[in-house]
C-alpha positions, 0 to 999 in steps of 0.5 A: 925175830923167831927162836929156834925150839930148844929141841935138846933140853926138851929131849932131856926132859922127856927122857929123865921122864921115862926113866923115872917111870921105869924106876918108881915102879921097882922102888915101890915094889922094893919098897912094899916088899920090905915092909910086908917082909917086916910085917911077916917077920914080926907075926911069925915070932908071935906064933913061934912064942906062942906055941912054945908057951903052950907046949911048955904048960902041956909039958908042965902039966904032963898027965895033970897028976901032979898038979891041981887039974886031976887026970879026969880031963880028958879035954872034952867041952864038958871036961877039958882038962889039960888041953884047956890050960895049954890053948889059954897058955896059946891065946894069952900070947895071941891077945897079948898087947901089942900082938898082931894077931890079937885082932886077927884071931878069927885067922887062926884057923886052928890050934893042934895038941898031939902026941910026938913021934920018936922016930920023926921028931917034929912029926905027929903019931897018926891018930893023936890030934886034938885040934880045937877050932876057932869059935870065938867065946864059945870055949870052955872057961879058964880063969873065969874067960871063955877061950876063943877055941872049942875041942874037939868032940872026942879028943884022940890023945887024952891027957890020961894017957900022957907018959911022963915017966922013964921014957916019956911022951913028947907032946906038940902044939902046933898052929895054922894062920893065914896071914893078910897082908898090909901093904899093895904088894898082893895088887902088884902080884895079881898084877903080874900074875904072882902066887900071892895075888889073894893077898892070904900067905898060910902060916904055921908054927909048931913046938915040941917038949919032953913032958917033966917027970 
């Protein structure tokens, strides 16, 4: 005797198998979207630290008066001043265990010390910009370690010129970071033709603070 072809239960078959190659692409996409999401989240709070501890010392320090580095300074390689302690301040947070960037400070593409503008707060004064630049060991010493970072050859804004007295300066410390992301999500953007098919998302972070009196 013959069977007839479960014709029915083979079309249910194929059709739950279409459908699951529809969805395990957009799972996936959610999926890796999430975590690169988490991934970001997590080294955007690195840099959002770090800035703030560097604007903190610089505030701190202010003109370097009143404290053990004198106002001689001026934050060249030779006498890098203040502007030393504020990058160390930047890097200690970068090289801290369990950072994400600590591996990754070759990305750090530069670190910036300028002078705020009062009338546009979180925007620098033109022509303050110290930006020390990524050279990794090649930096002026601190505590005995060179820093990853080389100033510029002739600072802008040097720290003897600070004010911290009655209406004083607001010093910012910003810095730039590309990002490479883990997950395939990059494959499955130059796939589609998105923006991030590099796979490099360009991060920055800055911080502003009264110099202490």
């Amino acid at each position: 005797m013959s069977r007839r072809p479960p014709a029915r239960r083979d079309r249910s078959r194929g059709q739950s198998l279409v459908e699951f190659s529809v969805l395990v692409p957009a799972f996936m996409l959610l999926l890796f979207g999430m975590l690169e999401f988490g991934f970001v989240f997590t080294h955007n709070l690195t840099l959002e630290y770090a800035t703030r501890e560097g604007a903190r010392t610089g505030a701190a320090l202010a003109d370097g008066n009143q404290s053990l580095l004198t106002c001689n300074g001026d934050g060249t390689s030779a006498n890098p001043g203040i502007d030393a302690q504020i990058i160390a301040a930047v890097e200690r947070v970068l090289n801290s265990p369990g950072s994400p960037i600590s591996s990754n400070m070759v990305h750090v593409t530069a670190i910036n010390i300028w002078r705020n503008d009062p009338l546009n707060p979180g925007i620098p004064v033109a022509g303050t910009v110290n930006t020390w630049t990524y050279s990794a060991g090649n930096g002026p010493p601190v505590d005995t370690k060179n820093l990853d970072f080389i100033p510029p050859g002739s600072p802008v804004w040097k720290p003897c010129t600070r004010n911290n007295g009655a209406s004083p300066d607001s010093i910012g410390v910003s810095l730039t970071y590309d990002y490479q992301m883990v997950t395939p999500l990059s494959a499955i953007a130059r796939f589609f033709g998105g923006g991030a098919s590099s796979g490099v998302i360009s991060m920055a972070d800055r911080t502003v603070m009264a110099l202490n009196p």
